[in-house]
C-alpha positions in Angstrom: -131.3 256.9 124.7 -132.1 253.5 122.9 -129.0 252.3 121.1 -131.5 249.8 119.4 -132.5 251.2 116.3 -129.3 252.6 115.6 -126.8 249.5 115.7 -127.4 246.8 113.3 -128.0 243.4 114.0 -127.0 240.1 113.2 -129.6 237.4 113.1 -129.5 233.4 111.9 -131.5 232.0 109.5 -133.3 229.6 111.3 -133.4 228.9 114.7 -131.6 226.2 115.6 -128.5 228.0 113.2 -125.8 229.2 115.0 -125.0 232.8 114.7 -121.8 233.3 112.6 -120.1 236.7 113.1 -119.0 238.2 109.9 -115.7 240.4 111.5 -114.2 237.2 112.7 -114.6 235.8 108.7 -113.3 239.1 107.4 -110.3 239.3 109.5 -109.2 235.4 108.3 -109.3 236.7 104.5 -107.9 240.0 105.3 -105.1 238.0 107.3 -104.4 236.3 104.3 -105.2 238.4 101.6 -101.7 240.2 99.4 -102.3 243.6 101.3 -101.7 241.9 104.7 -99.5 239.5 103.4 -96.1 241.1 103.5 -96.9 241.9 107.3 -97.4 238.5 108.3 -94.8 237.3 106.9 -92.4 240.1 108.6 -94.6 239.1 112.2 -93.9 235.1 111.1 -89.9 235.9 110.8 -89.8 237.9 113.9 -91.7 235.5 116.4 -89.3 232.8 114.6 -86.3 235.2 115.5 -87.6 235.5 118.9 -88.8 232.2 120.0 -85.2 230.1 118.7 -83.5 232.7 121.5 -83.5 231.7 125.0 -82.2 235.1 126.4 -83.4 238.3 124.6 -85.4 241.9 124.8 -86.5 241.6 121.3 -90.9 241.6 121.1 -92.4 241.7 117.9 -95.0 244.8 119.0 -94.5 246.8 116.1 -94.7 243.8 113.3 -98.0 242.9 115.5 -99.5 246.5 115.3 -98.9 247.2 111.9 -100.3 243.6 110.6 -103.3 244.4 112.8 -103.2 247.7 111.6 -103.9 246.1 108.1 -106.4 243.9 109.0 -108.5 246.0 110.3 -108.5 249.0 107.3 -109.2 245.7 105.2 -112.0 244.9 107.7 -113.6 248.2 107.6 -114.1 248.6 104.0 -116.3 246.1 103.9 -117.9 244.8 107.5 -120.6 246.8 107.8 -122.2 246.4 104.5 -122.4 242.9 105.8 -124.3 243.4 108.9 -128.4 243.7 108.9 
């Protein structure tokens, strides 16, 4: 079975243009966007929290999922009306 016809692709304009990937774009704004915004700064405080402790248990894998977690419903709303 030939994926070919069924995935999208990205191409450049011309040919010495580098290819840009669109997901990598998206997830910046998304990052930064209002939705996501309370998330990153609950991640932000955490890794702060963590990293001025020399001696502690405490990760920051939940504050990390859930602002991924954002990012990427924000990302699929939009990414694949992007690709060609």
């Amino acid at each position: 079975m030939s994926f070919k016809n069924i995935l999208p692709s990205v191409s450049a304009q011309e040919p010495d243009e580098e290819l840009v990937d669109p997901q990598v774009t998206l997830k910046e704004k998304c990052g930064d966007s209002t939705h996501c915004a309370h998330l990153k700064e609950k991640l932000d405080a955490c890794t702060d929290r963590v990293n001025s402790r020399t001696k502690t248990d405490e990760t920051c894998v939940e504050e990390l999922f859930d602002f991924i977690h954002c990012v990427d419903h924000c990302v699929s709303k939009s990414l694949f009306s992007l690709l060609k």
